[in-house]
PDB file with SEQRES, HELIX, SHEET and CRYST1 records, atoms N, CA, C and O in Angstrom:
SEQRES   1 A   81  UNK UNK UNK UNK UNK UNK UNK UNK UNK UNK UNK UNK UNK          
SEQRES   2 A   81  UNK UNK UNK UNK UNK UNK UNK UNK UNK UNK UNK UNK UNK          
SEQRES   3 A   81  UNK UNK UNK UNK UNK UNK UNK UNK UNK UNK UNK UNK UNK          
SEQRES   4 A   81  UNK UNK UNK UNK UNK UNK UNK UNK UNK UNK UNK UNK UNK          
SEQRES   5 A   81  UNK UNK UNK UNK UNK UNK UNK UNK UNK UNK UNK UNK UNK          
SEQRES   6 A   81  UNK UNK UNK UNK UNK UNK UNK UNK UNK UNK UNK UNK UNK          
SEQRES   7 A   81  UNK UNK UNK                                                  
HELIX    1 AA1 UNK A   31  UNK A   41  1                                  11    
HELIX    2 AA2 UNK A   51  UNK A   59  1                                   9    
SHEET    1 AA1 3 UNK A   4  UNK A   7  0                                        
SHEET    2 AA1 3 UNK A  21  UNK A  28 -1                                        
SHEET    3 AA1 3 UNK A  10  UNK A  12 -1                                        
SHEET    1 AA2 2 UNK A  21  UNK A  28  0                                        
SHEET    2 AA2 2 UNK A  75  UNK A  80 -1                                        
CRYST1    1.000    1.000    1.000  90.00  90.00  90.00 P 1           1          
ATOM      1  N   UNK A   1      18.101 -18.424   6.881  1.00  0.00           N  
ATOM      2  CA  UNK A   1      17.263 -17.717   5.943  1.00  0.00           C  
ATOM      3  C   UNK A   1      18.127 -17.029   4.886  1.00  0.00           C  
ATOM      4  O   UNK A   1      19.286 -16.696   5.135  1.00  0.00           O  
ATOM      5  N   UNK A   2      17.648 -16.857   3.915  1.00  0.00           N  
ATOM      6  CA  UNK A   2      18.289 -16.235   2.670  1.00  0.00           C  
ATOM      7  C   UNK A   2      17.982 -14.907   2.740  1.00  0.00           C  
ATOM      8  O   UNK A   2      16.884 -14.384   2.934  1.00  0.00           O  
ATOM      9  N   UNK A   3      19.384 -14.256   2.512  1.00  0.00           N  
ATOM     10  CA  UNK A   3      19.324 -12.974   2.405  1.00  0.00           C  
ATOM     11  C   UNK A   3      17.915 -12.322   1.377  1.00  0.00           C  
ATOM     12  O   UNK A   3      17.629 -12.970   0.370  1.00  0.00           O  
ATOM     13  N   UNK A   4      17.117 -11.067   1.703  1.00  0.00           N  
ATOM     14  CA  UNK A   4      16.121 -10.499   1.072  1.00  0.00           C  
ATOM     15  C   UNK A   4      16.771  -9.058   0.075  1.00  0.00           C  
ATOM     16  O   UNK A   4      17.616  -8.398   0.679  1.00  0.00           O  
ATOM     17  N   UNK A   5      16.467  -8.640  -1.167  1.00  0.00           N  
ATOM     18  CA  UNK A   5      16.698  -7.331  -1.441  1.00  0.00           C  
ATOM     19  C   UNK A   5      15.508  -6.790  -1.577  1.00  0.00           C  
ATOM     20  O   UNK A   5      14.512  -7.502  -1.700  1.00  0.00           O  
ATOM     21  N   UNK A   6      15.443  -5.377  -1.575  1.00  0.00           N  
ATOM     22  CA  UNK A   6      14.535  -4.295  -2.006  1.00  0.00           C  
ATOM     23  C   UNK A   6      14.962  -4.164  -3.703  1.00  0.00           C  
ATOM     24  O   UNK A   6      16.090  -4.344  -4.160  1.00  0.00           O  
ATOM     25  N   UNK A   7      14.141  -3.923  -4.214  1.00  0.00           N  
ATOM     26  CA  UNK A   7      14.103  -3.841  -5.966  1.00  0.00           C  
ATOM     27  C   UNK A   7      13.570  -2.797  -6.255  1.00  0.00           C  
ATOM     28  O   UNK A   7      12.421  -3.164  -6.011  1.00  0.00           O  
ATOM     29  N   UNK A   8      13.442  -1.618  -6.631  1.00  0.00           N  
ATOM     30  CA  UNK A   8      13.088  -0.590  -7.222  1.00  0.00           C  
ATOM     31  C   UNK A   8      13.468  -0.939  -8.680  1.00  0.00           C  
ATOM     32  O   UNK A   8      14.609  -1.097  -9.114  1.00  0.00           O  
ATOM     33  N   UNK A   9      12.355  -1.024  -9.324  1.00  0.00           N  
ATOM     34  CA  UNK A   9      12.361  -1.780 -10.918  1.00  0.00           C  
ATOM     35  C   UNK A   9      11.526  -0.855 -11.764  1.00  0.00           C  
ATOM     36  O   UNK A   9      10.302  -0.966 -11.704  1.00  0.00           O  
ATOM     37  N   UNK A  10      12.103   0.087 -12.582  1.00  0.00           N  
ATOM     38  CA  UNK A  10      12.066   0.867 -13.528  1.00  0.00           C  
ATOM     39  C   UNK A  10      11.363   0.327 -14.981  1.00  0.00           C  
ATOM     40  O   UNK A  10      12.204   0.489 -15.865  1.00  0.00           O  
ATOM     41  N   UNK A  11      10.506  -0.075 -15.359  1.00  0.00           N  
ATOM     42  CA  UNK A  11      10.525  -0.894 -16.660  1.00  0.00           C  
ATOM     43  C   UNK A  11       9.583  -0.301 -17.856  1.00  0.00           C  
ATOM     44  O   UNK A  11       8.463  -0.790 -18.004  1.00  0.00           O  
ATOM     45  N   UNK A  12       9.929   0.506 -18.511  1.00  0.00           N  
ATOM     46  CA  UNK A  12       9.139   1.052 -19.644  1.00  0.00           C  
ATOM     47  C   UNK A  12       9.796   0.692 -21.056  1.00  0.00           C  
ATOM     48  O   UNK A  12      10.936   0.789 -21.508  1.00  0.00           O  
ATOM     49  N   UNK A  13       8.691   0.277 -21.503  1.00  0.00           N  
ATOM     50  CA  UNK A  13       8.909   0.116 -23.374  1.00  0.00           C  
ATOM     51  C   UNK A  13       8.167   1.470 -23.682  1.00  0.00           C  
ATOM     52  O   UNK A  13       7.161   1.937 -23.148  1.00  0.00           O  
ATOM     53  N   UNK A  14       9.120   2.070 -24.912  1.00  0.00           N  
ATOM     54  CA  UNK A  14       8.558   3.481 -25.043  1.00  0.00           C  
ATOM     55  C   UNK A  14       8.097   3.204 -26.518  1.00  0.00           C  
ATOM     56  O   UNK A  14       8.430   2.314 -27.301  1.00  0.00           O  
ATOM     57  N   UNK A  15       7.156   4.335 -26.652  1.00  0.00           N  
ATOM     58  CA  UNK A  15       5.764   4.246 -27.852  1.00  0.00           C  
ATOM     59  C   UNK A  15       7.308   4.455 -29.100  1.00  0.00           C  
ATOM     60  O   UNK A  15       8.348   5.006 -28.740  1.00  0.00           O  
ATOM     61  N   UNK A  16       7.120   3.947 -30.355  1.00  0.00           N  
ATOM     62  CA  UNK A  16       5.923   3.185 -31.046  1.00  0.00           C  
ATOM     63  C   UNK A  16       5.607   1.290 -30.643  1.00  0.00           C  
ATOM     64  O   UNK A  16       4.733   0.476 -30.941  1.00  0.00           O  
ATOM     65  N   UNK A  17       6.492   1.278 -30.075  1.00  0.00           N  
ATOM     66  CA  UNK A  17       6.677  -0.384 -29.821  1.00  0.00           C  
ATOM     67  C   UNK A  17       6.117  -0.936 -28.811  1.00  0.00           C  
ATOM     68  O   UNK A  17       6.104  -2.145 -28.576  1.00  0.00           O  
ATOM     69  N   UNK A  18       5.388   0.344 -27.851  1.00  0.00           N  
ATOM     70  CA  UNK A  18       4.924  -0.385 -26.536  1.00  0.00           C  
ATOM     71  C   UNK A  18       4.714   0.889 -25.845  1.00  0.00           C  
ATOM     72  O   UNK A  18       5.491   1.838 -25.958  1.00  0.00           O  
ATOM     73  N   UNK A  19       3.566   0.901 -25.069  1.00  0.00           N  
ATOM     74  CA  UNK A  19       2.923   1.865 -24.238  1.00  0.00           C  
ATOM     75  C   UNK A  19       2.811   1.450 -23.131  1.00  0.00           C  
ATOM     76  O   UNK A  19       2.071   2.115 -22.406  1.00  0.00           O  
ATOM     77  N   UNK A  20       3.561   0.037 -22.440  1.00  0.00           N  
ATOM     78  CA  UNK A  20       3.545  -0.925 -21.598  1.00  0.00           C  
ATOM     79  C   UNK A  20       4.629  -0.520 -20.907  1.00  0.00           C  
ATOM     80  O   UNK A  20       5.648  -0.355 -21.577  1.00  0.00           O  
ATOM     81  N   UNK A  21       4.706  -0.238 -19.307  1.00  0.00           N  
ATOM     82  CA  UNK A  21       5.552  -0.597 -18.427  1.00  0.00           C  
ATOM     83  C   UNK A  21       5.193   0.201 -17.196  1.00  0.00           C  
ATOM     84  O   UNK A  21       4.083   0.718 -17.075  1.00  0.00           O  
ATOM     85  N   UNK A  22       6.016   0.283 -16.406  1.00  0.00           N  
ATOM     86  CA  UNK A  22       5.606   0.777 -14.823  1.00  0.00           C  
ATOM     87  C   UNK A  22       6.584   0.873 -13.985  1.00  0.00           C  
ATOM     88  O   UNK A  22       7.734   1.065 -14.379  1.00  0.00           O  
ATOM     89  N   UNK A  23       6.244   0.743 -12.605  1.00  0.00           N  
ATOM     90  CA  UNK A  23       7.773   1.130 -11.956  1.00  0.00           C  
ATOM     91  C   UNK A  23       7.101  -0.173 -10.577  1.00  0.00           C  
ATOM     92  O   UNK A  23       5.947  -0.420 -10.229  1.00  0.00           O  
ATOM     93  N   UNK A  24       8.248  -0.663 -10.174  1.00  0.00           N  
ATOM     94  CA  UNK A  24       7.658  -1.886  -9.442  1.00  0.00           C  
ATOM     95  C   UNK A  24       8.666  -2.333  -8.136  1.00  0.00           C  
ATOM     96  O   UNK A  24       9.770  -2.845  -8.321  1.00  0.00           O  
ATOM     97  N   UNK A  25       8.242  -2.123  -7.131  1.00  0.00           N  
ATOM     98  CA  UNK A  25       9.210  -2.714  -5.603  1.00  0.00           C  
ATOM     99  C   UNK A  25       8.756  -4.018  -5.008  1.00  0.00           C  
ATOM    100  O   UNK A  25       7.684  -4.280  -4.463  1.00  0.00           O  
ATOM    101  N   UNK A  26      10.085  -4.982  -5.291  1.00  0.00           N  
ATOM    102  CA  UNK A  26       9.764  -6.061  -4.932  1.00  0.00           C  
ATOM    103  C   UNK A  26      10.448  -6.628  -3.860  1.00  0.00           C  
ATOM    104  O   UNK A  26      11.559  -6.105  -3.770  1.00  0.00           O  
ATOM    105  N   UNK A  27      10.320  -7.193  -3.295  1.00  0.00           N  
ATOM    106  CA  UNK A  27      11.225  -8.118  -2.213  1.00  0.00           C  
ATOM    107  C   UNK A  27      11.587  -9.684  -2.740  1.00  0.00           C  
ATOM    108  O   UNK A  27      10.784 -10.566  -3.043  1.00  0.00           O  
ATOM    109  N   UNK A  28      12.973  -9.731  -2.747  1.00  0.00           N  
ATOM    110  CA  UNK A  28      12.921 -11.300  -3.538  1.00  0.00           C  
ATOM    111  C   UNK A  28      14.362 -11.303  -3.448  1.00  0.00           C  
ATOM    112  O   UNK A  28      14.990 -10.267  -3.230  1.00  0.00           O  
ATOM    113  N   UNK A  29      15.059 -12.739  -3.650  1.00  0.00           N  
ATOM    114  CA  UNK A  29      15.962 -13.159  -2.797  1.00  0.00           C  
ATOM    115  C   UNK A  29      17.059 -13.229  -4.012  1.00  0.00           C  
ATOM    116  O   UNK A  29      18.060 -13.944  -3.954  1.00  0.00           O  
ATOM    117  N   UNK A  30      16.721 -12.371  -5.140  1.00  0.00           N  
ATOM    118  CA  UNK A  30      17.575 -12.882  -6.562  1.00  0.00           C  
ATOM    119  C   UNK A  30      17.125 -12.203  -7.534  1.00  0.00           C  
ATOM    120  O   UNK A  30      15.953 -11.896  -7.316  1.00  0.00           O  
ATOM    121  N   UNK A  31      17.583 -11.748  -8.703  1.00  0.00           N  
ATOM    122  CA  UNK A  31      17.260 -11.359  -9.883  1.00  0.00           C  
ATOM    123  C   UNK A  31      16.320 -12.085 -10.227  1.00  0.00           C  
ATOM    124  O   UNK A  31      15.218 -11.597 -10.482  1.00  0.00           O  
ATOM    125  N   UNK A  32      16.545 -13.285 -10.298  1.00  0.00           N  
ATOM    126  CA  UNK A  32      15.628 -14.203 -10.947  1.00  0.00           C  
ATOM    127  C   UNK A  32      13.977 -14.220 -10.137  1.00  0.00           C  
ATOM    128  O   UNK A  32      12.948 -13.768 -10.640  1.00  0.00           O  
ATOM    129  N   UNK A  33      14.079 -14.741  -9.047  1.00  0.00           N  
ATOM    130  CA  UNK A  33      13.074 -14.380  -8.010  1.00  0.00           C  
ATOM    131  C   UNK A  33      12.096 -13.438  -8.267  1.00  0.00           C  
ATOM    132  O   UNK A  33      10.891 -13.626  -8.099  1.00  0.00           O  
ATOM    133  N   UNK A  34      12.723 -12.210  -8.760  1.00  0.00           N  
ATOM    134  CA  UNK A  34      12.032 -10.465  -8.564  1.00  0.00           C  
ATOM    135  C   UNK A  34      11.586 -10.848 -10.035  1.00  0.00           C  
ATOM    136  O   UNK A  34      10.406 -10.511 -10.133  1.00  0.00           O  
ATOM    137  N   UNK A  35      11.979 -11.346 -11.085  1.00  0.00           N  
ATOM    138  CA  UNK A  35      11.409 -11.522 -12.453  1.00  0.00           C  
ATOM    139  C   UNK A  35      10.637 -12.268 -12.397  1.00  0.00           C  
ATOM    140  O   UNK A  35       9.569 -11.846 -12.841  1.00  0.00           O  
ATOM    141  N   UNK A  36      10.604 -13.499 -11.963  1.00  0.00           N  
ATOM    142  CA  UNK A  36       9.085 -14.702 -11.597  1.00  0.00           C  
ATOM    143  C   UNK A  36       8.212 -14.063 -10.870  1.00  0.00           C  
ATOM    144  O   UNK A  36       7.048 -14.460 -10.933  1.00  0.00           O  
ATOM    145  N   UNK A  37       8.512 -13.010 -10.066  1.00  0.00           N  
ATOM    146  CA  UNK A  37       7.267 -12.345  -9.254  1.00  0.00           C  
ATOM    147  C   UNK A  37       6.210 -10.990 -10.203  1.00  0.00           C  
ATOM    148  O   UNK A  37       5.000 -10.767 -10.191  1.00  0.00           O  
ATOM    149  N   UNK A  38       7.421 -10.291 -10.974  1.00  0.00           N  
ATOM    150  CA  UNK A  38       6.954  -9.466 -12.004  1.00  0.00           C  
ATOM    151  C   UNK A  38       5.910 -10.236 -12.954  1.00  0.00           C  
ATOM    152  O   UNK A  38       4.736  -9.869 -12.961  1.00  0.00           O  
ATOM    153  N   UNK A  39       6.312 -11.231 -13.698  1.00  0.00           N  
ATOM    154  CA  UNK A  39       5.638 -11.760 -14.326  1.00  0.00           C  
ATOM    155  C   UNK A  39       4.522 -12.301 -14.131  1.00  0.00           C  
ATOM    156  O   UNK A  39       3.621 -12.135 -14.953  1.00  0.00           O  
ATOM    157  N   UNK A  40       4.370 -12.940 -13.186  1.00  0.00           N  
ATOM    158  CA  UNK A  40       3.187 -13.804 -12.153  1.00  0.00           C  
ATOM    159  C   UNK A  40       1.987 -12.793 -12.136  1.00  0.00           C  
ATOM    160  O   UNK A  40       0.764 -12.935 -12.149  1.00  0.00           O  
ATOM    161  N   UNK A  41       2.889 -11.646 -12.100  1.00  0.00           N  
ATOM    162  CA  UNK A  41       2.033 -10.557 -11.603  1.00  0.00           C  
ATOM    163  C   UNK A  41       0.588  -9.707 -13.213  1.00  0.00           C  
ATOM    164  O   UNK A  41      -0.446  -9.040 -13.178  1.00  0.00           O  
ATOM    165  N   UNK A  42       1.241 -10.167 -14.032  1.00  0.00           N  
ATOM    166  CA  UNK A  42       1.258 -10.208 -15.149  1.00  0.00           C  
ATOM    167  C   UNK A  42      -0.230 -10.308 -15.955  1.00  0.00           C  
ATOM    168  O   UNK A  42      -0.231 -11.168 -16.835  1.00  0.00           O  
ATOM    169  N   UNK A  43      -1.429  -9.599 -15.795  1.00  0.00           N  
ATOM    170  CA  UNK A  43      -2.599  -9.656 -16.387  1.00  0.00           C  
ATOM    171  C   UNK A  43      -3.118  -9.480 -18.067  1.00  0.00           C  
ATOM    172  O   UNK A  43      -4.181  -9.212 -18.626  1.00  0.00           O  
ATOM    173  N   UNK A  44      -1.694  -9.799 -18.499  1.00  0.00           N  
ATOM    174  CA  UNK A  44      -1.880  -9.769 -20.141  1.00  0.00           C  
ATOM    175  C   UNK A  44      -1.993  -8.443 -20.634  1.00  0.00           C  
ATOM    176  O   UNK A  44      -2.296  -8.335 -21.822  1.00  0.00           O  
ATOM    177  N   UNK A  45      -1.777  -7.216 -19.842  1.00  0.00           N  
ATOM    178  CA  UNK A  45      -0.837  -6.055 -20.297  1.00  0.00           C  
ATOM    179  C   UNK A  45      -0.135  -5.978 -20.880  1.00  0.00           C  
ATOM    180  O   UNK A  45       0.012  -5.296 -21.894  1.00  0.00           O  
ATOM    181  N   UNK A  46       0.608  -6.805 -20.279  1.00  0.00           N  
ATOM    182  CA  UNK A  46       2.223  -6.771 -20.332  1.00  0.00           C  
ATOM    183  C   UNK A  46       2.961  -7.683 -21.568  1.00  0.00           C  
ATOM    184  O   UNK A  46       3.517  -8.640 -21.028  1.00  0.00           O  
ATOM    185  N   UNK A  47       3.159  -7.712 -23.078  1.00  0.00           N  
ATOM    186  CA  UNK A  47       3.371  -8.090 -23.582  1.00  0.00           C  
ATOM    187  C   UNK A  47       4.862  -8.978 -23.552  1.00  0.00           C  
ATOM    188  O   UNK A  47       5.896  -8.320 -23.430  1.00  0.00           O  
ATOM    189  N   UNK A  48       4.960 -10.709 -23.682  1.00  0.00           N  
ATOM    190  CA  UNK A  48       5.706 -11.316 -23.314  1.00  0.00           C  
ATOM    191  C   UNK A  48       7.107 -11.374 -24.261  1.00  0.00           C  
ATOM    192  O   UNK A  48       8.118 -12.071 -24.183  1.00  0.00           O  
ATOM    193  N   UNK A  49       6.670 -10.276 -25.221  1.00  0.00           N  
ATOM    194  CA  UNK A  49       7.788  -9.973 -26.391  1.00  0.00           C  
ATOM    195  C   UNK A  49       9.150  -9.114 -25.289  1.00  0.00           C  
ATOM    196  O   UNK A  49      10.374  -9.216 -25.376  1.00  0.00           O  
ATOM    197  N   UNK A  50       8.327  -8.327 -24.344  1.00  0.00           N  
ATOM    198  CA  UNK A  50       9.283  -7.170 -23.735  1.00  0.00           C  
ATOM    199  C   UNK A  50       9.976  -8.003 -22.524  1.00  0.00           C  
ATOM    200  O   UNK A  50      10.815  -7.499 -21.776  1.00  0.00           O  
ATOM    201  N   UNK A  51       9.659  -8.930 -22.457  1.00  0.00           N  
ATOM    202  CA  UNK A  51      10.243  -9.731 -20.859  1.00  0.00           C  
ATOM    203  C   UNK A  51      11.667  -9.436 -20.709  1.00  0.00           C  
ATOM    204  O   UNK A  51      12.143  -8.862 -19.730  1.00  0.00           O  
ATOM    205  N   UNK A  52      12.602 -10.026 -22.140  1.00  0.00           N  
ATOM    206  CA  UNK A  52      14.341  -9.434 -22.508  1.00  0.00           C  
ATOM    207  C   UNK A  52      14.551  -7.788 -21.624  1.00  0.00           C  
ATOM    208  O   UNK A  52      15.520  -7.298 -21.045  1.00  0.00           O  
ATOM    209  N   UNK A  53      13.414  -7.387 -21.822  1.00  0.00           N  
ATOM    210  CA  UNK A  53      14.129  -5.906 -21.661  1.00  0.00           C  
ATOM    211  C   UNK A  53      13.909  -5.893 -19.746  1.00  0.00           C  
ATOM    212  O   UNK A  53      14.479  -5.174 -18.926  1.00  0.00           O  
ATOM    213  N   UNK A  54      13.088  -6.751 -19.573  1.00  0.00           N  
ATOM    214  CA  UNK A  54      12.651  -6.418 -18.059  1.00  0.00           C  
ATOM    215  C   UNK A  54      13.706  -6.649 -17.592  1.00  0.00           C  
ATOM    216  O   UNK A  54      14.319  -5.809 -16.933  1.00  0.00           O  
ATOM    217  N   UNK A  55      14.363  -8.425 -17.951  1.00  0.00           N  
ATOM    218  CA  UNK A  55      15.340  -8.899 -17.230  1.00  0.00           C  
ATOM    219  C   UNK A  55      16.161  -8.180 -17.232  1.00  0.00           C  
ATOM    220  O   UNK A  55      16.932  -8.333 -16.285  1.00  0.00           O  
ATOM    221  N   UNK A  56      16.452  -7.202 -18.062  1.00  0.00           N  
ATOM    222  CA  UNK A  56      17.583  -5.896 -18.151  1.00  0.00           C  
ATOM    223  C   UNK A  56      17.421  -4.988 -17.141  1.00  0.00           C  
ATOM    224  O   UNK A  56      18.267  -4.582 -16.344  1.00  0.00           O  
ATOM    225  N   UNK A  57      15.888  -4.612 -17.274  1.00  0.00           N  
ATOM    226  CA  UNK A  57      15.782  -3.870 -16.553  1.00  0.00           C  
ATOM    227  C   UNK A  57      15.786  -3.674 -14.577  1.00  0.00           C  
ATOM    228  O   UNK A  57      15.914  -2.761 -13.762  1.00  0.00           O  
ATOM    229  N   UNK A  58      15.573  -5.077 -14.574  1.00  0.00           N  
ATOM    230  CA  UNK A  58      15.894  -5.958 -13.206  1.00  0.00           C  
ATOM    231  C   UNK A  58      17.705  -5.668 -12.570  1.00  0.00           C  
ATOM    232  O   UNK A  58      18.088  -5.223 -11.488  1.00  0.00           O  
ATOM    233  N   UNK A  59      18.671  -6.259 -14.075  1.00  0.00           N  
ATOM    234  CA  UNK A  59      19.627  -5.956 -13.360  1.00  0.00           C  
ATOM    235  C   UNK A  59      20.458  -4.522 -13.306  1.00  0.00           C  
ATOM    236  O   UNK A  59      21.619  -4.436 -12.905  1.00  0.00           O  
ATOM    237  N   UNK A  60      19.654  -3.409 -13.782  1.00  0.00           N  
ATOM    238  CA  UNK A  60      20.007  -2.292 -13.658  1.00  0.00           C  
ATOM    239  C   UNK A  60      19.547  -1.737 -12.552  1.00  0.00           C  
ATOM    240  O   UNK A  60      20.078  -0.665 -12.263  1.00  0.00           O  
ATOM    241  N   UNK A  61      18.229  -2.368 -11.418  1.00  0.00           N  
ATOM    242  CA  UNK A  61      17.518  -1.067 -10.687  1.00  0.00           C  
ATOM    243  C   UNK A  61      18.547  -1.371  -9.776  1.00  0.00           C  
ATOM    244  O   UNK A  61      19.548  -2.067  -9.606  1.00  0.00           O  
ATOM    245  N   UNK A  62      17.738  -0.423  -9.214  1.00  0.00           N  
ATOM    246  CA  UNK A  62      18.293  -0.219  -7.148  1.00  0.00           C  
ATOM    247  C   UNK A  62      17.865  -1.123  -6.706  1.00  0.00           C  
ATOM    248  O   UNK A  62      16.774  -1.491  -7.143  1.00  0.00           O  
ATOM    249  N   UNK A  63      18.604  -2.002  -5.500  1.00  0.00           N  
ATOM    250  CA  UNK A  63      18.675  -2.869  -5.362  1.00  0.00           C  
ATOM    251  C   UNK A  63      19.187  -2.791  -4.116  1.00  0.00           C  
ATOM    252  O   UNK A  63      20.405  -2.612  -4.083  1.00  0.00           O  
ATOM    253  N   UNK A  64      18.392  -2.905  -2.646  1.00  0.00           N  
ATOM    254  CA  UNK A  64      19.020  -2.812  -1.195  1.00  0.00           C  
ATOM    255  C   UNK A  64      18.825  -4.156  -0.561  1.00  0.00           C  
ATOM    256  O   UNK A  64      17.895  -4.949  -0.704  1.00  0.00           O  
ATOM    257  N   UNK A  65      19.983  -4.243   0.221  1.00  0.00           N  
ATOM    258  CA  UNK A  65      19.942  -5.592   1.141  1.00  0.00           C  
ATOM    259  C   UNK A  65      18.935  -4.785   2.306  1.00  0.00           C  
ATOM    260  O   UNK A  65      18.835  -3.595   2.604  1.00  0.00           O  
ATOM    261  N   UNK A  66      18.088  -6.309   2.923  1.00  0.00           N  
ATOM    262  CA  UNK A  66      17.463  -5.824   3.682  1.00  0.00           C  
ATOM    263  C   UNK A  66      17.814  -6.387   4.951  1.00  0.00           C  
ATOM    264  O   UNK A  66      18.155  -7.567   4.869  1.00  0.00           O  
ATOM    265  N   UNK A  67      17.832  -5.847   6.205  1.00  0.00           N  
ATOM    266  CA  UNK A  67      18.472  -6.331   7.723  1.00  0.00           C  
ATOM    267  C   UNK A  67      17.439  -7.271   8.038  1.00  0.00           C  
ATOM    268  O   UNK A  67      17.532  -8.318   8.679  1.00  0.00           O  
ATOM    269  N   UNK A  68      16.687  -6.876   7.628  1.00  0.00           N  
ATOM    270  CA  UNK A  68      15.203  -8.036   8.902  1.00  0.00           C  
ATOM    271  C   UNK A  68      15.461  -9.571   8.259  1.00  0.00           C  
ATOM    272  O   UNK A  68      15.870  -9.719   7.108  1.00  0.00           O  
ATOM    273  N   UNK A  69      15.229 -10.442   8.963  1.00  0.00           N  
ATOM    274  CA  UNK A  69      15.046 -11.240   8.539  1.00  0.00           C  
ATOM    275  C   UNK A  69      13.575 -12.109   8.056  1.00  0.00           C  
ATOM    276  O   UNK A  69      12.579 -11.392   7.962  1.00  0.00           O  
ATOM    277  N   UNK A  70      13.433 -13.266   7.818  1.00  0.00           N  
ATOM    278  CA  UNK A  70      12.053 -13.956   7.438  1.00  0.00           C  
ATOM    279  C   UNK A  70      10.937 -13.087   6.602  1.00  0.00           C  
ATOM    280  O   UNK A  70       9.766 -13.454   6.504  1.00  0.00           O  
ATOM    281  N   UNK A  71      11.509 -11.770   5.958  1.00  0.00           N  
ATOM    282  CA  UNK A  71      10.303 -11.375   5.251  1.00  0.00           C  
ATOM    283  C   UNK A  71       9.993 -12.284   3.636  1.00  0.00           C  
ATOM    284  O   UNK A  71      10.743 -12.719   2.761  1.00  0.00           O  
ATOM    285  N   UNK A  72       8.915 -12.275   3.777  1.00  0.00           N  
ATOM    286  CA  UNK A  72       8.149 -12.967   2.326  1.00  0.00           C  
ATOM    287  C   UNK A  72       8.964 -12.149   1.338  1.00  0.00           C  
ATOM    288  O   UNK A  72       9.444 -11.027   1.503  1.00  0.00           O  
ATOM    289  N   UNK A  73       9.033 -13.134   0.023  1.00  0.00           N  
ATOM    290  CA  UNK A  73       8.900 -12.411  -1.258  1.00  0.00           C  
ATOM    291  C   UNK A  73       7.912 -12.218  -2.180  1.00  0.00           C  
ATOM    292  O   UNK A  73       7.267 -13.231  -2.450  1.00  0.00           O  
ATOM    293  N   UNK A  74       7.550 -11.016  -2.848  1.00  0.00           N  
ATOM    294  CA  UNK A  74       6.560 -10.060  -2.901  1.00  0.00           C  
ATOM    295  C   UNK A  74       7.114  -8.970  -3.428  1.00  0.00           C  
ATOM    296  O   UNK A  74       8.177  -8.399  -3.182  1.00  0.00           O  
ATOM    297  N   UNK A  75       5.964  -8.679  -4.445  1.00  0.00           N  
ATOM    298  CA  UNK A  75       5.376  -7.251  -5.135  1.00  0.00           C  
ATOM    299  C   UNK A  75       5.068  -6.194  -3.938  1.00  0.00           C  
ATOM    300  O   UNK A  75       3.970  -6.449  -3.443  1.00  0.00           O  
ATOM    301  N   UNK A  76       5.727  -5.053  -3.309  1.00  0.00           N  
ATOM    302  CA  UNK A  76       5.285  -4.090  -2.422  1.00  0.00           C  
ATOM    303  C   UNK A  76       4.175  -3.435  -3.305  1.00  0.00           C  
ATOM    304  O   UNK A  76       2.979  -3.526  -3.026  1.00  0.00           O  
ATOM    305  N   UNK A  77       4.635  -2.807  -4.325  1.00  0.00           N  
ATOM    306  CA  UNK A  77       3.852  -1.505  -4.541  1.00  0.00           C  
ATOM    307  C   UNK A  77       4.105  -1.879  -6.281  1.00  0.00           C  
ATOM    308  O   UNK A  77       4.944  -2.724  -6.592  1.00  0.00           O  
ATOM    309  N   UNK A  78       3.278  -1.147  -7.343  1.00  0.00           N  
ATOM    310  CA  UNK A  78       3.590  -1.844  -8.599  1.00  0.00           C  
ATOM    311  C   UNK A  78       2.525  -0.186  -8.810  1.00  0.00           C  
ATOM    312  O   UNK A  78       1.611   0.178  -8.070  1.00  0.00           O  
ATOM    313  N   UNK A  79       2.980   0.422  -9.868  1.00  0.00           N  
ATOM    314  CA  UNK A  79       2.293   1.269 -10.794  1.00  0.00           C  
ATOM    315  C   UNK A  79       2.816   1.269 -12.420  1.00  0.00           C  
ATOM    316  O   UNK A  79       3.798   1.769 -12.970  1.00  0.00           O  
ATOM    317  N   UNK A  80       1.497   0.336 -12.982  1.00  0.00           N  
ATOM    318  CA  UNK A  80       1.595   0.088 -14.903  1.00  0.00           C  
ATOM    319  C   UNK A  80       0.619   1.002 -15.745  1.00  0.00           C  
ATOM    320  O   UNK A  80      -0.479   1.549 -15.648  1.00  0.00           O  
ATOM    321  N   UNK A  81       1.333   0.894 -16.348  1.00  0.00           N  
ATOM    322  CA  UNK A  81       0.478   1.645 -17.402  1.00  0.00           C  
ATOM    323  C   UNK A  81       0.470   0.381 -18.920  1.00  0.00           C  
ATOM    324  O   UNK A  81      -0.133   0.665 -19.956  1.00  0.00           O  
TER     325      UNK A  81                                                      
END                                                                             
């Protein structure tokens, strides 16, 4: 099985350019992973101009290895504005 991280993902575009972002814990096996899951997640809020900044913002959060093994990857908890 492939190693899992915890993601604590920080992602705000600040006003005048965007009133869009949130704070988001994911489980996913990669940067990339935790960004296909963000997005997926994605109800047309979320303007696809800001994605650059997510992927930024992806490789800046906190970021824990997790011991268990076989857990899914997945959105835990997600609060947007």
């Amino acid at each position: 099985m492939a190693q899992k991280y915890f993601y604590v993902v920080d992602h705000y575009v600040p006003f005048p350019a965007s009133e869009y972002g949130g704070l988001w814990n994911v489980i996913a096996a990669d940067d990339e992973e935790c960004f296909e899951l963000i997005v997926a997640e994605d109800d047309g809020n979320f303007n696809q101009t800001h994605y650059n900044k997510l992927r930024e913002n992806i490789e800046k959060s906190y970021t824990y290895a997790l011991a268990e093994d076989g857990l899914d990857s997945c959105i835990v908890e997600s609060f947007t504005t």
